[in-house]
Residue frames relative to the residue before (quaternion, step in Angstrom):
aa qw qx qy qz dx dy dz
X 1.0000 0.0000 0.0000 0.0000 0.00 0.00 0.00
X 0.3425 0.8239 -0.1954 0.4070 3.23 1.43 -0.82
X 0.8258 0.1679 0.0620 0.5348 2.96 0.06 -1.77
X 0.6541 0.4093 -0.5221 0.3634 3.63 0.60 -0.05
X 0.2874 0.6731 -0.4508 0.5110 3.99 1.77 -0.10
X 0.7821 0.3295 -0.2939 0.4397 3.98 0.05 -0.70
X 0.6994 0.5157 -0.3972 0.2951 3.17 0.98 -0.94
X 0.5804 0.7091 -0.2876 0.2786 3.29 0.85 -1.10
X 0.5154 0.5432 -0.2440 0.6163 3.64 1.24 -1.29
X 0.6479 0.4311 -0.2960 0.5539 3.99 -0.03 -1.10
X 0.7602 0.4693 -0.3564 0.2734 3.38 0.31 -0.90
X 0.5755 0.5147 -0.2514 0.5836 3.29 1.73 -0.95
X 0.7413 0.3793 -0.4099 0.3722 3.60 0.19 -0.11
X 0.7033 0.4064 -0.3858 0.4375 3.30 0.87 -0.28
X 0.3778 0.4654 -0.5680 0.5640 3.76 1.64 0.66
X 0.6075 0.5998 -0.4203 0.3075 3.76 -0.05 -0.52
X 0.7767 0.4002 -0.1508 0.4624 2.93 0.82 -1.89
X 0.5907 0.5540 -0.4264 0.4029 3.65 1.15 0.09
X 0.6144 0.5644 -0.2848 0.4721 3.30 1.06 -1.35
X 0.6312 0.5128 -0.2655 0.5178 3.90 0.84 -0.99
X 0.6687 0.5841 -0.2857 0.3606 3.78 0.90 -0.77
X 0.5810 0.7557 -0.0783 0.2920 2.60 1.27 -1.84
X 0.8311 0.2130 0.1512 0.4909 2.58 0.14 -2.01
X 0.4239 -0.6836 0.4217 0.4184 3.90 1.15 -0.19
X 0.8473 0.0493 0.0145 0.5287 3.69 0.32 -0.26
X 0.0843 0.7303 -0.6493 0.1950 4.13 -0.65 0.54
X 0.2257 -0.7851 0.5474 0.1819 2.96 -0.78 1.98
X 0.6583 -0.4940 0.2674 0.5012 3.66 -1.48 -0.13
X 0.4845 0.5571 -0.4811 0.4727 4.07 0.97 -0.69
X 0.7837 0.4467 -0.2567 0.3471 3.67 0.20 -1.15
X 0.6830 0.4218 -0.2229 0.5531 3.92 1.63 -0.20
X 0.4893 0.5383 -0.4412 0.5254 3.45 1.59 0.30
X 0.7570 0.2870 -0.3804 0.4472 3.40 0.71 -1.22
X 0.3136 0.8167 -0.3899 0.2873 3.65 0.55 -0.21
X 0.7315 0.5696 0.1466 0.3450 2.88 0.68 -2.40
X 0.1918 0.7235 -0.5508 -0.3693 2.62 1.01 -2.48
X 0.4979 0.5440 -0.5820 0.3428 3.97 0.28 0.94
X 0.7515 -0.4895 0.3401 0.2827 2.92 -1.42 0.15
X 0.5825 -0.5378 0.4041 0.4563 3.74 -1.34 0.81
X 0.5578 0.6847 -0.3793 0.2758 4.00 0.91 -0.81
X 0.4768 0.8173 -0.0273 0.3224 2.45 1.47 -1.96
X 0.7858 0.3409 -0.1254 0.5005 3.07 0.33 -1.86
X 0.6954 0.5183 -0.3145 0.3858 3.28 0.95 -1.06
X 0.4842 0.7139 -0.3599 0.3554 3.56 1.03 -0.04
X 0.7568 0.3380 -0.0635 0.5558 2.84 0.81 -1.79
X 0.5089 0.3734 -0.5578 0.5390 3.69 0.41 0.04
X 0.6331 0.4452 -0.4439 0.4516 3.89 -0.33 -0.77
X 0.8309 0.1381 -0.2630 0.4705 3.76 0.37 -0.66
X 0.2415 0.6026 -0.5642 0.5102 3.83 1.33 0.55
X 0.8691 0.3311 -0.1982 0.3093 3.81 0.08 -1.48
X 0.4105 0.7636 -0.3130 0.3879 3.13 1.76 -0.76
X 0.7222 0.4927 -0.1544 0.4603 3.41 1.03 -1.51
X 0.3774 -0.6982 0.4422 0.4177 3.77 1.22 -1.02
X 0.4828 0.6410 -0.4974 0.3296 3.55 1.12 0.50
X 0.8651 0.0927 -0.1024 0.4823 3.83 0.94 -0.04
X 0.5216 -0.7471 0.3078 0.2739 3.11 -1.13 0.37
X 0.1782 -0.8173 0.3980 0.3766 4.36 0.37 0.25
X 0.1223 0.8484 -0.5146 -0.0234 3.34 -0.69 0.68
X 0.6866 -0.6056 0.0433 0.4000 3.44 -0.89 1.34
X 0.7225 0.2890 -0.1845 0.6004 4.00 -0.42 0.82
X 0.8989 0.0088 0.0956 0.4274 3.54 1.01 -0.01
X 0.2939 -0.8200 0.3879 0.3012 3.85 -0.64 -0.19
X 0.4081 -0.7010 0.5803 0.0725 3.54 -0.98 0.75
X 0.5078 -0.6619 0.4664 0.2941 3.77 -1.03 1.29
X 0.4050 -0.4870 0.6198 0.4634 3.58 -1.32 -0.36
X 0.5169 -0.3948 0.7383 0.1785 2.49 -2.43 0.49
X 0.2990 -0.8107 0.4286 0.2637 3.65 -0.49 0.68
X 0.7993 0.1045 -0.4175 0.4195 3.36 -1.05 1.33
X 0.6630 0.6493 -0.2881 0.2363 3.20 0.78 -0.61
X 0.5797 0.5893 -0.0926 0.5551 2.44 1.56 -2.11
X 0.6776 0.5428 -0.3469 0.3549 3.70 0.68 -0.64
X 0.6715 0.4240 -0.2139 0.5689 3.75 0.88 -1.26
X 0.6821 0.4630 -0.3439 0.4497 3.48 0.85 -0.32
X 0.5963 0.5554 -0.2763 0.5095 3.80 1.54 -0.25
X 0.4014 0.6576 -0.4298 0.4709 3.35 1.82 -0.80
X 0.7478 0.5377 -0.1729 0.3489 3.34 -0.24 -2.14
X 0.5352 0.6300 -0.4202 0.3743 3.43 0.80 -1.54
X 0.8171 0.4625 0.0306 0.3427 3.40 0.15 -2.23
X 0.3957 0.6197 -0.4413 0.5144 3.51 2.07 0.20
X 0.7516 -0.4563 0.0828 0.4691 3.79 0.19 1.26
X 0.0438 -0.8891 0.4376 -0.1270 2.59 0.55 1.86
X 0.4231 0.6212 -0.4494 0.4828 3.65 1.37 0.21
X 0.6828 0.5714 -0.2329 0.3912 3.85 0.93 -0.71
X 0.5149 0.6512 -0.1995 0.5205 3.08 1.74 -1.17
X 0.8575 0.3487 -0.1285 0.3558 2.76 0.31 -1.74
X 0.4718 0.5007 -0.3746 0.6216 3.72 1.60 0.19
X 0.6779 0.6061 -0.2155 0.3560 3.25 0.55 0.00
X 0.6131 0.4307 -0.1980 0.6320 2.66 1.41 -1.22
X 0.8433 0.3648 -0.2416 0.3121 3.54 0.53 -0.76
X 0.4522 0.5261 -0.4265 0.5803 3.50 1.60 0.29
X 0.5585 0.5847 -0.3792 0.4499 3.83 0.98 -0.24
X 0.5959 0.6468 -0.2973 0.3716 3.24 0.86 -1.72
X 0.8387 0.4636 0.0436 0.2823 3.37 0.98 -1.54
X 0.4894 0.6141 -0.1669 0.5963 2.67 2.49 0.32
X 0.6836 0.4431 -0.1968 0.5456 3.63 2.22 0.07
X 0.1950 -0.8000 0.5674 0.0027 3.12 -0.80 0.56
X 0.6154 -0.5986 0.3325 0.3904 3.50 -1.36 1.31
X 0.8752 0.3004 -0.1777 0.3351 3.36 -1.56 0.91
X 0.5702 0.4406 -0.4738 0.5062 3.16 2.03 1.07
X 0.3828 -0.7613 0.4586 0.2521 2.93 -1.29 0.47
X 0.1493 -0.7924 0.5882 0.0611 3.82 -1.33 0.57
X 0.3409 -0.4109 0.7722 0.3445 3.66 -1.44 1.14
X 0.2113 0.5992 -0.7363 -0.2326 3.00 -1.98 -0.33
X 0.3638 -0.7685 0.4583 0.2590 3.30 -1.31 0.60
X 0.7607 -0.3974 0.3447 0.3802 3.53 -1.50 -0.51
X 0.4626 0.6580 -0.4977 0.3245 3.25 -0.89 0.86
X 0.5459 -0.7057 0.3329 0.3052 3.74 -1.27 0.76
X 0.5427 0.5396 -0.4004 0.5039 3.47 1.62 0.19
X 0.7091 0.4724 -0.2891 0.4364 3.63 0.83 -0.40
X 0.5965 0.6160 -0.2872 0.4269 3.11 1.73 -0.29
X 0.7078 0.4318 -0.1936 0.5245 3.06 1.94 -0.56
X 0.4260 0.5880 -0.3581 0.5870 3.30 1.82 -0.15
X 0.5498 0.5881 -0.2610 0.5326 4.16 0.92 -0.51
X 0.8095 0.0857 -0.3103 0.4909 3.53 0.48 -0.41
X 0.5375 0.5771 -0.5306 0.3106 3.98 0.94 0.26
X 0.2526 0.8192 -0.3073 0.4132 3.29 2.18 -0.70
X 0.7788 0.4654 -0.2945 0.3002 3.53 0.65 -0.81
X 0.3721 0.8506 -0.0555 0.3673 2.85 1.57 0.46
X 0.6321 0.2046 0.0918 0.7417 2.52 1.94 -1.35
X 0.2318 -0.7870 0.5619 0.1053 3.04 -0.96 1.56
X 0.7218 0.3839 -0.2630 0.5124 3.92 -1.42 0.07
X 0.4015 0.5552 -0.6461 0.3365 3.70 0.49 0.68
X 0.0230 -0.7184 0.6435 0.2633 3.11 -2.10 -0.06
X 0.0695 0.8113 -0.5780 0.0541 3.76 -0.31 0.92
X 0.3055 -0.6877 0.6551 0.0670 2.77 -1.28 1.87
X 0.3222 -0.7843 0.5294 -0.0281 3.84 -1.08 0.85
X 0.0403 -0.7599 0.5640 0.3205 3.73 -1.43 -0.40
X 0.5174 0.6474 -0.3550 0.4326 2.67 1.71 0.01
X 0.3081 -0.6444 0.6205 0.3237 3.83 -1.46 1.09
X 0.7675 0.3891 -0.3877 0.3305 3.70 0.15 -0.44
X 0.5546 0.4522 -0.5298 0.4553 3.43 0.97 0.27
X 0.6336 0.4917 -0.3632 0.4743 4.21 0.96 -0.70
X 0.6431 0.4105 -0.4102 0.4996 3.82 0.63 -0.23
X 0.7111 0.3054 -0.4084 0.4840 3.74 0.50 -0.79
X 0.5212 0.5047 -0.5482 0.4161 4.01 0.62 0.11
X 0.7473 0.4997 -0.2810 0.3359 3.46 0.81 -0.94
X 0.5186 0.6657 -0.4118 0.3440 3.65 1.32 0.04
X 0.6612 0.6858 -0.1428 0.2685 3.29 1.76 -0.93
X 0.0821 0.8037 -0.5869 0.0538 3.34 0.07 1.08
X 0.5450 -0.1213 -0.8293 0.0232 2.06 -2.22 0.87
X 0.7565 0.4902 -0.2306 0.3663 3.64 0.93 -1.35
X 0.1585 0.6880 -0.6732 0.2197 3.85 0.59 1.25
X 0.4552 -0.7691 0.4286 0.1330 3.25 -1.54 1.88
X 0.6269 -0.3860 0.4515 0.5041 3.80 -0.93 -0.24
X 0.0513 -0.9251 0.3719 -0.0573 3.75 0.20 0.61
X 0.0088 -0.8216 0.5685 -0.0420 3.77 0.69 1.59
X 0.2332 -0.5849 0.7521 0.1947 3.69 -1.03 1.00
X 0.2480 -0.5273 0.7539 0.3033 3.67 -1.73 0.35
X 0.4638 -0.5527 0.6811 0.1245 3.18 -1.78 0.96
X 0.4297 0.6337 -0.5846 0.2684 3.65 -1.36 0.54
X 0.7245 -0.3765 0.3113 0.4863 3.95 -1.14 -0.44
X 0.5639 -0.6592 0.4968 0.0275 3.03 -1.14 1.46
X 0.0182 0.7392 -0.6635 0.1140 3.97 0.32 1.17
X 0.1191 -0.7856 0.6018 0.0803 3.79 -0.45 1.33
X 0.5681 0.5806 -0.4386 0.3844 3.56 0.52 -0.03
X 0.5806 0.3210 -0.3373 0.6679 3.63 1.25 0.03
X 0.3846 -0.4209 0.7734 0.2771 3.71 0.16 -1.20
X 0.7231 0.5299 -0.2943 0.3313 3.69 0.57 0.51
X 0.4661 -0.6304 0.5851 0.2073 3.98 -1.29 0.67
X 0.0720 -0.8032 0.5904 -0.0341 3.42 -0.71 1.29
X 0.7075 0.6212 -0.2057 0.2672 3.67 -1.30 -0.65
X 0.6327 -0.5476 0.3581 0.4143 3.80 -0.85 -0.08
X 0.7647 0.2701 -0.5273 0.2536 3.33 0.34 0.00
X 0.2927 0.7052 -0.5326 0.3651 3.57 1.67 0.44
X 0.7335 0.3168 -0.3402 0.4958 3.54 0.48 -1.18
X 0.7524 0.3829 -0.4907 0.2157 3.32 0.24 -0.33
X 0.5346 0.5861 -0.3923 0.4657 3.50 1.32 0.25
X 0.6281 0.3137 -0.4922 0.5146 3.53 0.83 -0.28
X 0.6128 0.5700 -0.4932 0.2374 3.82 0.00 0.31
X 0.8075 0.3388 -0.3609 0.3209 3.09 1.53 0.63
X 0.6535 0.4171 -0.4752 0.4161 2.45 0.90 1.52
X 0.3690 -0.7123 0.5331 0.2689 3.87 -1.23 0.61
X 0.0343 -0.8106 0.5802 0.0722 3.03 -0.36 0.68
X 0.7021 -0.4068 0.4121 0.4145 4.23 -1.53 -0.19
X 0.8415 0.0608 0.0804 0.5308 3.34 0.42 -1.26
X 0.1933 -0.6014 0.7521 0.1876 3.52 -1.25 0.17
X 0.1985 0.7689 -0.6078 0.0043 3.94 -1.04 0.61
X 0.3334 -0.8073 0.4520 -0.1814 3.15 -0.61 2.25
X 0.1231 0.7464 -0.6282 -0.1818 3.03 -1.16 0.26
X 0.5187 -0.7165 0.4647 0.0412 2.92 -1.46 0.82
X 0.5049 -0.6984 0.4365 0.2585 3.43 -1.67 0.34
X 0.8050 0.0432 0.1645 0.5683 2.97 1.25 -0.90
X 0.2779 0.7933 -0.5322 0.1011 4.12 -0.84 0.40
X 0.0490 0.7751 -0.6203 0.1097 3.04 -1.23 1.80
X 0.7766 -0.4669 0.1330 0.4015 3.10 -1.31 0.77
X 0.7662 0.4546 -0.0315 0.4531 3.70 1.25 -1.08
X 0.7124 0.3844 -0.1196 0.5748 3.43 1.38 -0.20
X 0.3672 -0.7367 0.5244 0.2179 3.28 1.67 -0.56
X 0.7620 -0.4250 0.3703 0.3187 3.37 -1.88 0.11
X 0.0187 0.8900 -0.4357 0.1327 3.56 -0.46 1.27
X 0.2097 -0.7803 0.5887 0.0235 3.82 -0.63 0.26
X 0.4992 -0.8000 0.3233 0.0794 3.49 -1.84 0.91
X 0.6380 0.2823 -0.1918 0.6903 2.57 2.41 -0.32
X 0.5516 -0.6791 0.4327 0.2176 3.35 -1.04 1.64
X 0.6425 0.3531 -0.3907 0.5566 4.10 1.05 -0.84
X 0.7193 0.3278 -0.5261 0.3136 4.25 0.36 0.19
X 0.2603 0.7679 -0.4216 0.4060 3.55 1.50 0.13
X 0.8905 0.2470 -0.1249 0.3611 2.73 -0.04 -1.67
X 0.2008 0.8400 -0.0148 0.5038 3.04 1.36 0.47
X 0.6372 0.2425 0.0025 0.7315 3.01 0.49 -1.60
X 0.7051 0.4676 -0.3735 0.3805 3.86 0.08 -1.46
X 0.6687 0.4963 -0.4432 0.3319 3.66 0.68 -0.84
X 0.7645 0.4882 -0.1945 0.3734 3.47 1.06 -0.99
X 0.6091 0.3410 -0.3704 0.6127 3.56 1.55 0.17
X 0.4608 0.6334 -0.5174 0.3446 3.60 0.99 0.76
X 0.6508 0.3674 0.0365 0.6635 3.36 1.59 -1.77
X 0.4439 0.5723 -0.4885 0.4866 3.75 1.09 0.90
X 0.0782 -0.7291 0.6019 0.3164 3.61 -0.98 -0.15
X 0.7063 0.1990 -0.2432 0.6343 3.74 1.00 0.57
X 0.0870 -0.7214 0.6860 0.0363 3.59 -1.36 0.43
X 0.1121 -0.7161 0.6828 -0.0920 3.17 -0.95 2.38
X 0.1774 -0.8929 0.4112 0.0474 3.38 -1.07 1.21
X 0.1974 -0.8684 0.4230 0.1674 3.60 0.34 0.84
X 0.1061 0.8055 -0.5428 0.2128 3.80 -0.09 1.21
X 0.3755 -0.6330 0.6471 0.1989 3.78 -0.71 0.94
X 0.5401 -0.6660 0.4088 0.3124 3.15 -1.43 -0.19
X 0.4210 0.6467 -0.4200 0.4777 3.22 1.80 0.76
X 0.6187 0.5586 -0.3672 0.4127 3.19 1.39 -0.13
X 0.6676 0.5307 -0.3745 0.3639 3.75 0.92 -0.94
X 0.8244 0.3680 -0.1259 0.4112 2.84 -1.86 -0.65
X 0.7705 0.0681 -0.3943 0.4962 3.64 0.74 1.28
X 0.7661 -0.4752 0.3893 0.1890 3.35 -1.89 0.38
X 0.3497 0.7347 -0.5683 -0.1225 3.43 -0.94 0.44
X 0.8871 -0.1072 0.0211 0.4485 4.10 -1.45 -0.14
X 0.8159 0.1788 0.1648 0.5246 3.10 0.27 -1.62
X 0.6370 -0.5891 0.4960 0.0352 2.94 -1.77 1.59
X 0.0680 0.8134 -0.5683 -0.1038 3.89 -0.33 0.70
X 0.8719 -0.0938 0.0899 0.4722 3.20 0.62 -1.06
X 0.4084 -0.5783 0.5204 0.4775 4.10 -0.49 -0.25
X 0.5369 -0.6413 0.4447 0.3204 3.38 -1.05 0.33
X 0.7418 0.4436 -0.3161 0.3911 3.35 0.84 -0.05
X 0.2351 0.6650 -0.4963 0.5062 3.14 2.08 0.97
X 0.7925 0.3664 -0.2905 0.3915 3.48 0.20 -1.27
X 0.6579 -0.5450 0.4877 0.1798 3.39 -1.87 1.28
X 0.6804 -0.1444 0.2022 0.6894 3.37 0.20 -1.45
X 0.1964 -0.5610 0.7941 0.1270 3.46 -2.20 0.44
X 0.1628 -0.6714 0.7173 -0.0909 3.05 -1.13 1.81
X 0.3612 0.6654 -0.6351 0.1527 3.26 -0.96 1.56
X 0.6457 -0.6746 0.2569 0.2490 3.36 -1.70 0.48
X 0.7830 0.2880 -0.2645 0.4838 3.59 1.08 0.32
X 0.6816 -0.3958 0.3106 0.5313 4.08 -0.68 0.52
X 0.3254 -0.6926 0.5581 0.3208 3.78 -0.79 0.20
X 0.5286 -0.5626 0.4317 0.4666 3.78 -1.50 0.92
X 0.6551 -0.5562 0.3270 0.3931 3.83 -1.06 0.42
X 0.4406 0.6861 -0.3690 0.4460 3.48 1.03 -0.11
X 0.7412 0.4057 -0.2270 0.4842 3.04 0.07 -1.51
X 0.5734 0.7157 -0.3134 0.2466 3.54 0.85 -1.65
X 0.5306 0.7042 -0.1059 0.4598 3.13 1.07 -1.71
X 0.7715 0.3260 -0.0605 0.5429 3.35 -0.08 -1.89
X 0.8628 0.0465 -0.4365 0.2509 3.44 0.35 0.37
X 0.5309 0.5709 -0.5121 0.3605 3.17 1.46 1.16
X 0.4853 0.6622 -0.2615 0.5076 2.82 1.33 0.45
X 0.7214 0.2491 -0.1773 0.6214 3.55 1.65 -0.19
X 0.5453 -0.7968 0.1253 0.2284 3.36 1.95 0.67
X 0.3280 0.6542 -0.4350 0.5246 3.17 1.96 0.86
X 0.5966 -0.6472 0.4607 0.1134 2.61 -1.88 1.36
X 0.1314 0.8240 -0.5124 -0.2030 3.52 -0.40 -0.03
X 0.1877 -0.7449 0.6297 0.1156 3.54 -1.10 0.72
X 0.3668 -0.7699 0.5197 0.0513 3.27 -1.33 1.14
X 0.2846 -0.9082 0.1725 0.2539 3.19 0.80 0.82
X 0.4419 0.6656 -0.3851 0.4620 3.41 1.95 0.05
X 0.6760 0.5612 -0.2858 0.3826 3.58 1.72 -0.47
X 0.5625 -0.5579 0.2915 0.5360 3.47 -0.62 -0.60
X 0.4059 -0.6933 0.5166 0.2961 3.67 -0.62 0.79
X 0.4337 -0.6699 0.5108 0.3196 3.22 -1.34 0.56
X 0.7075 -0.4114 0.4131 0.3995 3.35 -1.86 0.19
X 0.8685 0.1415 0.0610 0.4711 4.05 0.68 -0.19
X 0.5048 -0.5997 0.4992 0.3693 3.25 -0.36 1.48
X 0.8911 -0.1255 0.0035 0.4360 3.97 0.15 -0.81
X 0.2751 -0.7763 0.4133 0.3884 3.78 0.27 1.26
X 0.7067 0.4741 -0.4400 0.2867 3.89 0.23 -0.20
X 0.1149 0.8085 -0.5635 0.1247 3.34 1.23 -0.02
X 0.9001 0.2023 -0.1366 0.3609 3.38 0.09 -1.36
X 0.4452 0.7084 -0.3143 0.4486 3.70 1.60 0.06
């Protein structure tokens, strides 16, 4: 009896994961009545549908992989993805209709992209394809959405090279919001690949603020390439207290940091407009 109790649950996800195959995309309202289970329900098993790497969540609903890509790129996602996903959503809450945001590639910004949906009247120009497709699921409050053209790096889902940067130089936007590879007190905010560096640098050139989205797997170590000093960046939005070191070094270089288990403030930076 036991074991038919497990089966049953299994049994519904692998209806899910067909209906979602199938058909390429299947919002949650439309896999309850399906089903006949609940919207909760659904939301369960997609969280542990994606948990596994067998689909993609996307806001209102879930979305097939892309094969291989989509798969190594679901791996990462789910590398403490509770932290991320505070992150992303103490970020979300740090924007306000009618700003605008580079944002770049990466599996926290991808999850910072669908809390985004939240906020209506944004415009956020990107290199990243999986952040512009999960913006585009969002309705009513889908943003003005500029993809940067340039070389196509599928192993992120991402736009590399010069004529990316030379496309993000025309435009100025409110915020740049990054993630990152690495950030210590003495080296500052850093990264492993020299063409997503440069990158990042182009978009906190033509940024008037720089918000940085970094777990805590990211601090307090070292990696290749220089992005920015630390007293470039506006606010640091991560998900656990910082080691006292680091703390220090950036109150000491006058950056905000939010902890994302706390409450987030009303504005990546309240003087923005002062």
């Amino acid at each position: 009896m036991a074991r038919m109790k497990k089966e049953i649950p299994e049994k519904r996800k692998s209806s899910i994961l067909s209906i979602v195959n199938g058909s390429g995309q299947a919002s949650i309202s439309d896999l309850a009545d399906r089903l006949g289970i609940s919207h909760e329900t659904v939301r369960r098993d997609l969280t542990a549908l994606e948990e596994r790497g067998l689909l993609r969540k996307v806001h209102g609903g879930a979305a097939r992989l892309q094969v291989g890509l989509e798969a190594e790129f679901s791996r990462r996602l789910n590398q403490n993805r509770d932290g991320k996903q505070m992150i992303a959503r103490a970020a979300a809450g740090c924007f306000q209709p009618g700003d605008s945001l580079f944002i770049d590639a990466g599996t926290t910004t991808a999850l910072f992209a669908e809390e985004l949906a939240h906020v209506p009247g944004l415009t956020v120009i990107t290199n990243s394809v999986e952040v512009a497709m999960r913006l585009w699921t969002q309705r009513p409050n889908r943003p003005d959405i500029h993809i940067l053209g340039g070389r196509y790096e599928g192993d992120v889902s991402e736009v590399l090279g010069p004529i990316a940067i030379d496309q993000i130089g025309q435009f100025r936007a409110d915020y740049a919001v990054l993630t990152v590879g690495a950030i210590d007190e003495s080296g500052g905010v850093m990264d492993f690949n020299t063409d997503e560096a440069s990158i990042a640098r182009a978009m906190i050139r033509n940024a008037r603020n720089l918000v940085v989205l970094a777990d805590h797997s990211k601090l307090d170590r070292t990696a290749l390439v220089h992005v920015c000093a630390l007293k470039v960046v506006t606010t640091l939005i991560t998900d656990l207290p910082l080691p006292e070191p680091l703390a220090v070094a950036f109150a000491s270089a006058g950056v905000k940091v939010v902890v994302a288990s706390l409450p987030a403030p009303t504005r990546a930076d309240p003087d923005l407009d002062g």
